[in-house]
N, C-alpha and C positions, 0 to 999 in steps of 0.2 A: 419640450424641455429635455436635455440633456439625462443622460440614466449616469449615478456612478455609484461604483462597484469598490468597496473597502475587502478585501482577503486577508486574515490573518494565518497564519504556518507557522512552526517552529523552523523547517529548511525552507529557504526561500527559495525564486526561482533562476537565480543567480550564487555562487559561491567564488571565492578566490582564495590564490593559491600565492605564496613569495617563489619566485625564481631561484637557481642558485645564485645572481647576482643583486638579490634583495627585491627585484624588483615586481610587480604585480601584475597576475593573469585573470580574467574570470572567463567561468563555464558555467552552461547551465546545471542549475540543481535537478542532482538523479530523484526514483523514487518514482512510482506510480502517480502518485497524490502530484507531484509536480508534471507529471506528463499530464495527466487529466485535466488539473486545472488552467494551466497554461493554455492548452489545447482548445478548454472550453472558452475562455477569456479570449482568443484570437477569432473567434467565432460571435464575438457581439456587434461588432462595426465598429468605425470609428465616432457614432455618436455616445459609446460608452465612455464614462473616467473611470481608469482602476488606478487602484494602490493598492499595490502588495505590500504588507509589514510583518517581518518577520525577524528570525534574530543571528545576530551575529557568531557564526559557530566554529571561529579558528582565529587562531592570532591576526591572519590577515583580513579575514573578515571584520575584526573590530578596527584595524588600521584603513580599511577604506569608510567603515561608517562614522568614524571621526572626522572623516574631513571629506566625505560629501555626503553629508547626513542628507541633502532636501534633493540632491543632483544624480542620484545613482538611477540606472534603467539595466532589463533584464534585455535579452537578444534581441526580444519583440519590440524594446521601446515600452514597456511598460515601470512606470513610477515605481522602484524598490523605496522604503524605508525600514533600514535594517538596527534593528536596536542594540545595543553594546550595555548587554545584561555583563554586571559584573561576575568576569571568571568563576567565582567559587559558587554565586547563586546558580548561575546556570549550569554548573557540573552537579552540583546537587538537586536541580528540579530535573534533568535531563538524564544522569544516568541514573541516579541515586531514586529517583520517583516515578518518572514515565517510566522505561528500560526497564531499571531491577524490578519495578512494582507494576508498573499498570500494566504494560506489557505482557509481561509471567502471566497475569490476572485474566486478561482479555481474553488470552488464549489456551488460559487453563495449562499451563506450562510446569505449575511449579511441583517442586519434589518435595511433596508435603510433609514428610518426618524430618525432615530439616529446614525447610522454605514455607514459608515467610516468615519472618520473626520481626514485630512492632512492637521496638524497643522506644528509648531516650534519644537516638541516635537518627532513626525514619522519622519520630515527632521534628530534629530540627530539619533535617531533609523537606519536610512537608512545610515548614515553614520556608523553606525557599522557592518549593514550586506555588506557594500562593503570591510570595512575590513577585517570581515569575511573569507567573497568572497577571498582577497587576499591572505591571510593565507594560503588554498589549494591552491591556483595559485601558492605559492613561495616554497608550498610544491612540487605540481607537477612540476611543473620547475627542483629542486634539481632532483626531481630521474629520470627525464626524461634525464637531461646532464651526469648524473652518469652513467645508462644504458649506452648509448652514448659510453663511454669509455669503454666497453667492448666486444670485435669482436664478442666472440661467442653468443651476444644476438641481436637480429631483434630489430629494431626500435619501441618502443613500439606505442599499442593502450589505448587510455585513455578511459576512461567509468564512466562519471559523473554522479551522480546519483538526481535529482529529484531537487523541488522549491527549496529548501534552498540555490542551488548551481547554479543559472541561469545565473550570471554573472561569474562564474569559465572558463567556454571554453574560452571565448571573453578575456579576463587576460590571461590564459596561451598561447593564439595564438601571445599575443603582446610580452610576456615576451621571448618565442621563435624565436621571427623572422624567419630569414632565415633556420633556424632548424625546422619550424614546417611542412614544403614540405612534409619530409620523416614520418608524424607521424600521425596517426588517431586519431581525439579526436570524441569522440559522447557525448551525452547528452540523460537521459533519463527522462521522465516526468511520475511519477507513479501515479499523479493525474488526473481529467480533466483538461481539459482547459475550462477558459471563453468564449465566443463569443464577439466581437469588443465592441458592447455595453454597456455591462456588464465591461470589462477589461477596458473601458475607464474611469472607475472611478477611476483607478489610478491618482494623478500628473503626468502630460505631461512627464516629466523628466524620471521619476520610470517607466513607462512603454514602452516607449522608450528604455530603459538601459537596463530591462530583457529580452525582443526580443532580442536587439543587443548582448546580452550578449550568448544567445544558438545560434545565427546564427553565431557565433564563432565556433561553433562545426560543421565535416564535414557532422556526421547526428544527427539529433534531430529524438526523439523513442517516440512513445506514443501504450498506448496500446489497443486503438480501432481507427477507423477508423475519427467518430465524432468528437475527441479530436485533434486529427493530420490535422480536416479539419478548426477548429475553431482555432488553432493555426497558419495557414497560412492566413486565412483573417483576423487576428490582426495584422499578420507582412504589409498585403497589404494597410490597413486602419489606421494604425497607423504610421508605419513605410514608408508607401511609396513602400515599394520592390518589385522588380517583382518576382511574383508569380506562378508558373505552377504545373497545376497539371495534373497527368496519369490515372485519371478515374478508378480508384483503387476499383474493384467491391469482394464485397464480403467480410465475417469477418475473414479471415485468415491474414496470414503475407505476407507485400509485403510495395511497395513502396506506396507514396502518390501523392508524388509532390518535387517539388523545389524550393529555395527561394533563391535566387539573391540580393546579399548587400552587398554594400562597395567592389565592386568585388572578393567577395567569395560567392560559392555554397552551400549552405548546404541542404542533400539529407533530406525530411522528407518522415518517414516510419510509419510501422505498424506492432508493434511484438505484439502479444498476450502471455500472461506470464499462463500457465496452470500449471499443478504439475505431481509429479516425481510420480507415483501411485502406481508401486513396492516397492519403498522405504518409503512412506506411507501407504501404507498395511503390511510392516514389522515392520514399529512402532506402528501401529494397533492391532498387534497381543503381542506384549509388555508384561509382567504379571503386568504390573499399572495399564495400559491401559486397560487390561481382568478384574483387581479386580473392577475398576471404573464399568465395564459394568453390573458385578453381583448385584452392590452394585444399580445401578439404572434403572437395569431390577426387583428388590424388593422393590422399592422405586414405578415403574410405574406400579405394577403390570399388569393387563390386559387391561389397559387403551392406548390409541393411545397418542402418547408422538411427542408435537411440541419443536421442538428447534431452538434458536438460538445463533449464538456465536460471540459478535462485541467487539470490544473496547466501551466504552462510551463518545462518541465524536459524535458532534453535525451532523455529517452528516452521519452519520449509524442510525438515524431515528426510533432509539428505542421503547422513547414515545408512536409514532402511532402504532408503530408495536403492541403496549402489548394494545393500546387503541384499535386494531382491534381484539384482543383475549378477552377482553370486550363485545367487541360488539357483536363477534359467542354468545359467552355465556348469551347475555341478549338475542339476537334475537333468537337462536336458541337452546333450554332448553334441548333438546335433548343429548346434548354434556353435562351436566353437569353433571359430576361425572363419566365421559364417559373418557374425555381427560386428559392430563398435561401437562403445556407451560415449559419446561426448559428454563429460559434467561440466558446464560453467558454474562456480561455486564462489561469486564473488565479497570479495573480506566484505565485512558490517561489524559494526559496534567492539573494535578490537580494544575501544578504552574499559571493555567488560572483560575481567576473569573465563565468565562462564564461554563466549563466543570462541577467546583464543583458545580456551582446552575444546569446544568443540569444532573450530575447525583442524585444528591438530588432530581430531580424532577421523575427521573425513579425510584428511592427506593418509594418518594410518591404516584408514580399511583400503584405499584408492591402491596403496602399494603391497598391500596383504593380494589384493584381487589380481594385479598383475604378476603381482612373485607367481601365483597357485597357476594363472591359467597361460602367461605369455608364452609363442612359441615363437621360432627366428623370424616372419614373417607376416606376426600378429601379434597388436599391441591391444587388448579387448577394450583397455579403458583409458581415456585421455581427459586427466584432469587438468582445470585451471581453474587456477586459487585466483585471479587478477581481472579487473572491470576491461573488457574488450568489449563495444556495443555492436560495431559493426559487424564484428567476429560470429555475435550472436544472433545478428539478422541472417547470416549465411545459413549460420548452422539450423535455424527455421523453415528457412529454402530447402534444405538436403533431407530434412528427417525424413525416417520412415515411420519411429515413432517418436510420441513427444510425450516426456514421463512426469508430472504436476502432482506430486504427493502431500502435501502439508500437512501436518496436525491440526490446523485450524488457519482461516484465510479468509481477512476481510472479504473479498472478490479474489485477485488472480488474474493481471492481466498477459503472464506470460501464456498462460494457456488460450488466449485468448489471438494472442500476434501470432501465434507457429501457426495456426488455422489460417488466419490470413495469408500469410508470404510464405507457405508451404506449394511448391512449384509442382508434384505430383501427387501431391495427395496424401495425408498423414492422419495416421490412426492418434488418440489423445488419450493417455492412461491419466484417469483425474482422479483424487479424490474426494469421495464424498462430503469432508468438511472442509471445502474449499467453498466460497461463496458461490465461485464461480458453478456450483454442479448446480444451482439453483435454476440455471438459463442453459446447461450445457448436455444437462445430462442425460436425452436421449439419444445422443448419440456420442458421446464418447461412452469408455468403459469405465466405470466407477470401480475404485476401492476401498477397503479401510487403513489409512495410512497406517494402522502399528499392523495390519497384518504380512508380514515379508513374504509369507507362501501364497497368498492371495496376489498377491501383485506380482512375485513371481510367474503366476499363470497367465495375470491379466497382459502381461510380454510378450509371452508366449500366442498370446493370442493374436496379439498387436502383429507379431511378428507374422503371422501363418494367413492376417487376415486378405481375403483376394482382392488383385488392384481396384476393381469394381467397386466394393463394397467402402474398401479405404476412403477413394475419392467419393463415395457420395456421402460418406460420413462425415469426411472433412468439407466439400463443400457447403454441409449444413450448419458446420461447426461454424465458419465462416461469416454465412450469414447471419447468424445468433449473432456473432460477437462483434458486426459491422450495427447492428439493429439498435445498439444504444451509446453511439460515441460520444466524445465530452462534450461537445455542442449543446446535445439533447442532455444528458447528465449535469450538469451548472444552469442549462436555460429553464430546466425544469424547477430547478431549486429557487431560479430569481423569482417566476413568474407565480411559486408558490408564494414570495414575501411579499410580492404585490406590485413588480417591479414593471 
């Protein structure tokens, strides 16, 4: 019998665009979470059925899901069905509730003498992301009874993906009933999680409802160990639930524990999301991807070249990161006219206040660091504000060092790819609350991302470390991060639901 596979996401793995002559383009959907799962889904064979459903997130987005709601496919040939949540709900469960709220939350973000404030205003917000919420529920429902109706396909497994979607499992298990026995729903969380204290700042209600909402699901996924341990003592301290856990050692994939509620089980685990490093090195080897690398192998000439490559969103940690390339360069004069910081700092969430003043404030320090250190023949730091991928696979190829600071970081698969498609060898300044130090971190150099003088040194070191030493750091970094591609990360997740 036939396996099929239901995906639900808030980006889907296709988006599109109107032309200046109206007319319409699609590309695939950016984002980790979309390279992962995509990645993993072309890894089942063609005896799988998927459907991806997700939601329609720009005017043209809703203009193509109105008029091919059943008929739309992503690059692979996989079934999109993209929902046409109306504008104002979806700006309100989206910026207004995951973004301004869970996000801050997840990652411990907010500036608490002023942030968060749950007013009149977040209660109707919150009544749009349950909408939201229902929208996939009443989509997964349809194709869940639909499949149903046809012998030659297995019972599906659902595969929810991440905050926006926390209340989806807990909806589709009611809107099922006695149908939902035969079906695996999972949930997976591609950020961290809070700790009970922290999370308690939700209203009693909201946080309540998003627990209750993934312990709907038969497993809840996180992808380190920390995040999977801080989301069961919220269920235990907030929720009441019993709790157990399996003493889950070590940073690989496996179970965590249990969570007991309302008389359902729901298994919570530990998949680490690594990348696909064959097919990364074949997009590596690209002729874009080769011109980009000529183009800034003569741009660095003999100089040692730092890079880094984030979205510009407040918890990739930017600022300190370029205030710690600052600081090599005041304290240690050595390095000047020696090195080059590449920053790829590409726009995210510019419909938020807070994103546009802090990427305004990374262009600020970017040209503060150039006025103080440029000389005629040396430009220390080369920012770009603008999504170039290819640009960023060169710049992987070239590094000497590769700089991964975050405040906080589901996984991390940028630290992850320079390992791979680094061509001689590249030192990895990480930080420690990055998921990724969970699998990485004996051999890169760990920091505290609000520390600037600490990372400042850890450059330093980066910089001074011997070719030897570099490359057999990076060749282990490498294998770390080939050792659990999306294959293994989504197959683990089916085979947990019984597929």
């Amino acid at each position: 019998m036939d396996q099929r596979v239901l995906v639900a996401s808030n980006r889907g793995p296709v988006s599109y665009q109107f032309g200046a002559d109206g007319s319409l383009t699609g590309s695939r959907g950016g984002g980790g979470m979309i390279a992962g799962v995509t990645d993993g889904l072309a890894a089942l064979g063609p005896e799988t059925s998927v459907t991806w459903i997700c939601a329609a997130l720009s005017d043209a987005d809703r203009t193509v899901a109105r008029s091919h709601e059943n008929s739309l496919r992503d690059e692979a040939g996989i079934p999109v069905r993209m929902l046409d949540i109306a504008p104002g709900t979806f700006d309100r469960a989206y910026n207004n509730v995951a973004n301004s709220a869970l996000w801050f939350l997840l990652h411990q973000l907010f500036d608490t003498p002023s942030q968060p404030r749950f007013g009149r205003e977040f209660r109707r917000d919150w009544e749009s992301y349950l909408a939201y919420n229902e929208a996939f529920a009443d989509a997964l429902t349809e194709e869940t009874l639909t499949g149903a109706t046809l012998s030659s396909v297995a019972d599906p497994r659902v595969l929810v993906q991440d905050y926006h979607l926390c209340l989806t499992p807990r909806l589709l298990r009611d809107r099922l009933g006695e149908a939902v026995r035969d079906i695996g729903i999972g949930h997976f969380c591609h950020t961290p999680w809070a700790p009970p204290d922290y999370y308690r700042m939700l209203p009693d209600e909201v946080a309540r409802a998003l627990l209750d909402g993934i312990l709907g699901a038969d497993r809840a996924g996180f992808h380190a160990q920390r995040w999977a341990t801080a989301f069961m003592d919220c269920c235990a301290a907030v929720l009441g639930a019993d709790v157990s856990r399996t003493g889950l050692a070590g940073p690989g994939p496996g179970p965590a524990g249990r969570v007991t509620y309302r008389g359902h089980v729901t298994e919570v685990a530990v998949h680490p999301l690594g990348v696909d490093a064959p097919a990364l090195r074949e997009r590596g080897r690209a002729g874009d991807v080769r011109a980009h690398v000529s183009a800034l192998r003569r741009a660095a000439g003999d100089r040692k070249l730092i890079v880094r490559v984030d979205r510009t969103e407040l918890s990739k940690n930017i600022v300190r990161g370029l205030e710690a390339y600052r600081e090599l360069l005041a304290t240690r004069p050595q390095w000047r006219g020696r090195v080059v910081h590449l920053a790829f700092a590409y726009p995210s969430r510019s419909a938020l206040a807070e994103y546009r003043a802090y990427t305004d404030q990374v262009r600020e320090l970017a040209r503060q660091i150039n006025g103080e250190f440029r000389t005629e023949d040396w430009d220390p730091l080369i920012l770009e504000v603008k999504d170039d991928y290819p640009r960023s696979l060169a710049a992987y190829a070239l590094a000497d060092v590769l700089l991964v600071n975050p405040i906080k970081d589901g996984m991390n698969l940028v630290a992850q790819e320079g390992m791979v498609l680094t061509e001689r060898g590249c030192a990895l300044v990480l930080s420690r609350e990055a998921g990724a130090a969970a699998t990485l971190a004996a051999d890169a150099l760990l920091v505290n991302p609000y520390d600037v003088s600490e990372t400042a040194e850890a450059l330093h070191r980066a910089l001074t470390m011997t070719d030897a030493e570099r490359q057999r750091r990076s060749a282990a970094l490498a294998a770390t991060a080939a050792a659990d591609p999306p294959a293994r990360w989504l197959g683990g997740q089916l085979a947990s639901l019984g597929s």
